[in-house]
C-alpha positions in Angstrom: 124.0 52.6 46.5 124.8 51.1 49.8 125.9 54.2 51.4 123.2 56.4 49.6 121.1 53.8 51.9 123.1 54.1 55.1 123.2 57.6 54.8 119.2 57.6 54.0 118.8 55.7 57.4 121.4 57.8 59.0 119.4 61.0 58.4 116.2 59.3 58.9 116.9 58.4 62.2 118.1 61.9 62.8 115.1 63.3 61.6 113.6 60.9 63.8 115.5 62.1 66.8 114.2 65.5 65.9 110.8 65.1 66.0 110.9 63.3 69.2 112.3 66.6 70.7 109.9 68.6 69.1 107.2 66.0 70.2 108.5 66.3 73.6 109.0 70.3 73.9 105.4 69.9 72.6 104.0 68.1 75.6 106.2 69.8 77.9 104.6 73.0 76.8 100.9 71.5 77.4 101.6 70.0 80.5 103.4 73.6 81.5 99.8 75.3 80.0 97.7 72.8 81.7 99.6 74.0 85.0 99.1 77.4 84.4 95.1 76.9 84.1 95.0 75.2 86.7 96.5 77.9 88.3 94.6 80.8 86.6 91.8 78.7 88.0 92.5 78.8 91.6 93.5 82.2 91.6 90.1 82.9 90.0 88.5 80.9 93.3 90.2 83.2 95.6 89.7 86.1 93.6 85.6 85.9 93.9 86.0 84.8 97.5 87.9 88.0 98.4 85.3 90.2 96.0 82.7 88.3 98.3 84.5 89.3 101.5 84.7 92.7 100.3 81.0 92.8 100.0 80.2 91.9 103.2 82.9 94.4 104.3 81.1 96.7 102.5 78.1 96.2 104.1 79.1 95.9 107.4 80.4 99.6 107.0 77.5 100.6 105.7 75.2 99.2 108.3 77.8 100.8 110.9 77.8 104.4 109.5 73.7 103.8 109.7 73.6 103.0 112.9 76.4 106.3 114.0 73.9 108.3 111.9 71.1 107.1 113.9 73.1 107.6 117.0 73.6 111.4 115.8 70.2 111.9 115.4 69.7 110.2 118.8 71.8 112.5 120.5 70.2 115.7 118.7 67.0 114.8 119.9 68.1 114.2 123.6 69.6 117.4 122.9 66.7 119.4 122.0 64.8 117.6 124.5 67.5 118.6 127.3 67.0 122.0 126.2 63.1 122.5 126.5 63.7 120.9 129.5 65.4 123.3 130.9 64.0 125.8 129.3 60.4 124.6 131.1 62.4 124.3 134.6 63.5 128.3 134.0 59.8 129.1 133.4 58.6 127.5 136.7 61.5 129.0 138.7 59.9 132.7 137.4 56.6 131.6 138.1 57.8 130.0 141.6 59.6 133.4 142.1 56.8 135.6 141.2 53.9 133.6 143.5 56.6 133.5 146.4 56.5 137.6 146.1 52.4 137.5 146.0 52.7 135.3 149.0 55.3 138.1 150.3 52.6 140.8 149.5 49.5 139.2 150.6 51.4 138.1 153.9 52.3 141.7 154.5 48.7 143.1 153.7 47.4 140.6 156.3 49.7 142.2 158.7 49.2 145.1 158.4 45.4 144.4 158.6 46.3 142.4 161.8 47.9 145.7 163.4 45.0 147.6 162.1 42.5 146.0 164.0 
């Protein structure tokens, strides 16, 4: 009976070793999960940060190709503007052109009137 005992203890204390491994893996395993949260977490933090950054990226872009479309439109306009411009500048030339030949003809009639008389 004795050594039914001692080997009742032996495996006991065996058993005993065993689930203080297991225990141990256990909490070695939480504390590893608990790590890895905390980690999920900050990477989480950063995550929305850069989706933030990105946003106002995005909107700085935006607000750039506005203001390059507004600059296009600009530049057509000064364009057109330009244009009639010049156009109106042509005009007068003809119209400079065609009173500087009346002048021409009047100025001639008067001679001629002068020599007349």
């Amino acid at each position: 009976m004795r050594k039914l005992a001692e080997r009742t203890q032996k495996s006991l204390a065996e058993i005993n070793a065993t689930i203080n491994v297991v225990i141990q893996s256990i909490s070695d395993s939480s504390q590893q999960m608990n790590d890895n949260a905390s980690g999920i977490e900050s990477l989480s933090i950063v995550s929305m940060e850069a989706s933030t950054k990105v946003d106002e990226v995005g909107d700085a872009v935006a607000l750039g190709v506005g203001l390059a479309v507004e600059t296009l439109e600009s530049y057509s306009k000064n364009a057109s503007t330009t244009e009639k411009m010049i156009s109106d500048v042509l005009v007068m030339s003809k119209l400079t052109n065609s009173a500087h030949e009346s002048v021409e003809v009047i100025k001639d009639g008067v001679d001629k009137l002068a020599n007349t008389i």
